[in-house]
C-alpha positions as semicolon CSV with decimal commas, in nm:
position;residue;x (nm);y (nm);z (nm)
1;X;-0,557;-1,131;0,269
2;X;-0,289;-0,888;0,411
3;X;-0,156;-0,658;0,617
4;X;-0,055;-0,305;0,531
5;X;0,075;-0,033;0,765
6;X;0,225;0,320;0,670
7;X;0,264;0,627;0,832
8;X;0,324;0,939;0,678
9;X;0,602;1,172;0,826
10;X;0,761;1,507;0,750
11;X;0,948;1,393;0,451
12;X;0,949;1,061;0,437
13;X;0,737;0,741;0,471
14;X;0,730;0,461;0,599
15;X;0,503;0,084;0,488
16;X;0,523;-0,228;0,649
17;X;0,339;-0,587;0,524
18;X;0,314;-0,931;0,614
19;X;0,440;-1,214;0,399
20;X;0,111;-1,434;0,416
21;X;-0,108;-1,540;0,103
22;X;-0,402;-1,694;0,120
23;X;-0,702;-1,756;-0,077
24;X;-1,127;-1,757;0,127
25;X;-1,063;-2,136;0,138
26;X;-0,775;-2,079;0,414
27;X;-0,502;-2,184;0,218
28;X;-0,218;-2,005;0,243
29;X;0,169;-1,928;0,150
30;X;0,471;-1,730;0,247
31;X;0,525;-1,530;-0,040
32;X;0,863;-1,512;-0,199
33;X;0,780;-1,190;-0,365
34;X;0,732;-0,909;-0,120
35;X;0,384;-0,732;-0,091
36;X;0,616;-0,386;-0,162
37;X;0,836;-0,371;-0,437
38;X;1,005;-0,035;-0,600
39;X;0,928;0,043;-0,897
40;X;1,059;0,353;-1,113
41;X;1,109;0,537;-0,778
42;X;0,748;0,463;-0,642
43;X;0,723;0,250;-0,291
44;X;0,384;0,015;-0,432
45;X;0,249;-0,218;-0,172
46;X;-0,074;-0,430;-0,245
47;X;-0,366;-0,598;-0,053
48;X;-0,649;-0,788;-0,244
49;X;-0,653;-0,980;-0,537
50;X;-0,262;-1,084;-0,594
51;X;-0,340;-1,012;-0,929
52;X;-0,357;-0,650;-0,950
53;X;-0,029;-0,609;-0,718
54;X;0,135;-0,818;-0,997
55;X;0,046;-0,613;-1,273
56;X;0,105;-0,268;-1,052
57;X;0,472;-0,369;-0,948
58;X;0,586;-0,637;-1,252
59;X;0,330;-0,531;-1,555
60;X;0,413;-0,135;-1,626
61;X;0,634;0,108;-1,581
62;X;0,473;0,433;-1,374
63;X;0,539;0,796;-1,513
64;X;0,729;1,008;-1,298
65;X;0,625;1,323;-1,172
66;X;0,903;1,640;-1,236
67;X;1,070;1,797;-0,942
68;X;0,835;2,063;-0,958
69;X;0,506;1,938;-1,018
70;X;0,283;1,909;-0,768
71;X;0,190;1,553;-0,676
72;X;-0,197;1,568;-0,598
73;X;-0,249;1,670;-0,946
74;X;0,025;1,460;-1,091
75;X;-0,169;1,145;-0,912
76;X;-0,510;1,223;-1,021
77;X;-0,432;1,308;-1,361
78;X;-0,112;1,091;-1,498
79;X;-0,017;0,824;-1,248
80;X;-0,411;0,695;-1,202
81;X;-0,501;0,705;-1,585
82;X;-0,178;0,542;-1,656
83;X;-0,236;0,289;-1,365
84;X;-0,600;0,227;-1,514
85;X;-0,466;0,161;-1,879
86;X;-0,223;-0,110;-1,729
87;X;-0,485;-0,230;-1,588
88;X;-0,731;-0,274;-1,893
89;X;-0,433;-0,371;-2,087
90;X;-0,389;-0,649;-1,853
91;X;-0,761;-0,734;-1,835
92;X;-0,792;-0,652;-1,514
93;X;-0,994;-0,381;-1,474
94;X;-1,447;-0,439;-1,356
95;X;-1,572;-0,147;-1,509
96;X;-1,897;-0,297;-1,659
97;X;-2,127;-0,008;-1,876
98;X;-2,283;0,246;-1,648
99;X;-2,056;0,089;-1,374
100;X;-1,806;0,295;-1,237
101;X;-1,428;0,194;-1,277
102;X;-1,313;-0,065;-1,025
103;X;-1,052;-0,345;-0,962
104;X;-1,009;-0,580;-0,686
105;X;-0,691;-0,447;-0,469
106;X;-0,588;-0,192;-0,289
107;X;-0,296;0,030;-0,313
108;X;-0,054;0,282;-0,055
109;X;0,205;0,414;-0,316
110;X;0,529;0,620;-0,152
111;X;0,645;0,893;-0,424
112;X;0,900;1,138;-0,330
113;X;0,857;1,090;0,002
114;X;0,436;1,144;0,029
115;X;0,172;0,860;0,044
116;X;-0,149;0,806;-0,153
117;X;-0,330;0,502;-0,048
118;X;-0,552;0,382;-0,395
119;X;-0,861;0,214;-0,369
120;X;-1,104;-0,097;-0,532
121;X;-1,226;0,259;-0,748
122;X;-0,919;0,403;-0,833
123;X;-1,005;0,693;-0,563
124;X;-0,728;0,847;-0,346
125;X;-0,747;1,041;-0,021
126;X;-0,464;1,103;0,226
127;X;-0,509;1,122;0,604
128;X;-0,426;1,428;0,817
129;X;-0,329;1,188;1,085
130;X;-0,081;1,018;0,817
131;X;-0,177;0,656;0,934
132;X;-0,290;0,426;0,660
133;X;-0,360;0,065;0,654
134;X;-0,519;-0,162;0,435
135;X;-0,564;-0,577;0,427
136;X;-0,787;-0,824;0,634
137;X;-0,544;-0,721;0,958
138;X;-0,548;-0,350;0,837
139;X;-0,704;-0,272;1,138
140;X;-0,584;-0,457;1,386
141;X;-0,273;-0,270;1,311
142;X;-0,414;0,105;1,275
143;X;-0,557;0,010;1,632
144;X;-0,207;-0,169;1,779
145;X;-0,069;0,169;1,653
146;X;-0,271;0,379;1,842
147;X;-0,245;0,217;2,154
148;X;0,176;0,211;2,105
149;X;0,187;0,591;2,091
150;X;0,208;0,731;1,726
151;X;0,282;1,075;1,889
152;X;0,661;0,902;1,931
153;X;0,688;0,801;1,546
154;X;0,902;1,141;1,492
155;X;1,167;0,992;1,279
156;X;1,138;0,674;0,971
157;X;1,302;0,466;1,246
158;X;1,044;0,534;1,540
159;X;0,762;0,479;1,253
160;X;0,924;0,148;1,108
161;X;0,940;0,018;1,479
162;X;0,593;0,096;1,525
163;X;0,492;-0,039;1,227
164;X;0,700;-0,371;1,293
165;X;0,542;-0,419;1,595
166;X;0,123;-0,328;1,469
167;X;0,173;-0,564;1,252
168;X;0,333;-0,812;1,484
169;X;-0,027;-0,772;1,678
170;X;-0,191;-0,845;1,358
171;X;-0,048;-1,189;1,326
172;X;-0,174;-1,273;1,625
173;X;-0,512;-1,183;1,552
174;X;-0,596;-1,217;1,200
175;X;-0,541;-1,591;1,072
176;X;-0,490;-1,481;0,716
177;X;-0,188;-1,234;0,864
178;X;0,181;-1,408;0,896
179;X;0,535;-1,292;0,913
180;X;0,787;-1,211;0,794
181;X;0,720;-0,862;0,856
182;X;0,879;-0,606;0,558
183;X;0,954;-0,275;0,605
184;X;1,077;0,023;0,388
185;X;1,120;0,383;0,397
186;X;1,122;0,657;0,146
187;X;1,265;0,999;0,146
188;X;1,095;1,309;-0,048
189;X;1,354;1,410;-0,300
């Protein structure tokens, strides 16, 4: 159970998370790993089953895209295979036969600057708005930010205040939401 915020900007982004675990029992930790780590130049935060966040930030190395090539198709056709394999390799991965693939978390992954939230089915779509959110108090905070004024989230530091405080609003409504609240920003390169 988790909270993830992001907002997509021109040029950079920006996610925020709680620090709160906790299992459908209601027991719960502060984590002393954060829910976003970098790894090999990607921004990875995770909601969902702790497990797959462990394997996408600790248990591979991502490929990286070139300076050149473009990123939807890098995503859908080296990064997401590659994720899935880590995945399988791990054991991780639900895909049953005649199932579709799946796995239990959910993903928004910075690279170069550009989000792609990743979901239970290994899907991606980004938002024209550029809001994304994911976790039990997911939206809690996409609604905290619309009420605070997105319009004003010009620069990374307007957006990481935002975010800060949606997810301070989620913490006070979603039980399985806690601080401290992490934030970090990537620049396209």
């Amino acid at each position: 159970m988790t909270t993830l915020a992001a907002i997509q900007g021109n040029g950079w982004t920006v996610i925020g998370c709680d620090s709160r675990a906790s299992d459908e029992d209601g027991r719960y930790m502060t984590m002393a790993t954060h829910k976003i780590i970098e790894n090999n130049g990607y921004l990875i935060a995770g909601s969902g089953a702790s497990r797959g966040s462990n394997i996408m930030q600790f248990g591979w190395k991502p490929p990286k895209p070139t300076k050149t090539e473009d990123l939807d198709l890098f995503m859908t056709q080296k990064f997401i295979p590659a994720m899935r394999k880590a995945m399988i390799d791990a054991g991780y991965d639900m895909k049953e036969d005649g199932d579709a693939a799946a796995q239990d978390s959910e993903f928004l992954i910075s690279v170069r600057g550009t989000l792609y939230p990743i979901f239970q089915d290994y899907s991606w779509d980004r938002d024209s708005r550029g809001i994304y959110f994911s976790g039990s108090g997911g939206s809690v905070a996409l609604g905290a930010l619309a009420g605070l004024g997105l319009s004003d989230a010009k620069t990374p530091q307007e957006a990481e205040r935002l975010i800060r405080k949606a997810i301070e609003i989620a913490c006070e409504w979603d039980v399985y939401t806690s601080g401290p609240i992490i934030t970090r920003i990537q620049y396209a390169k």
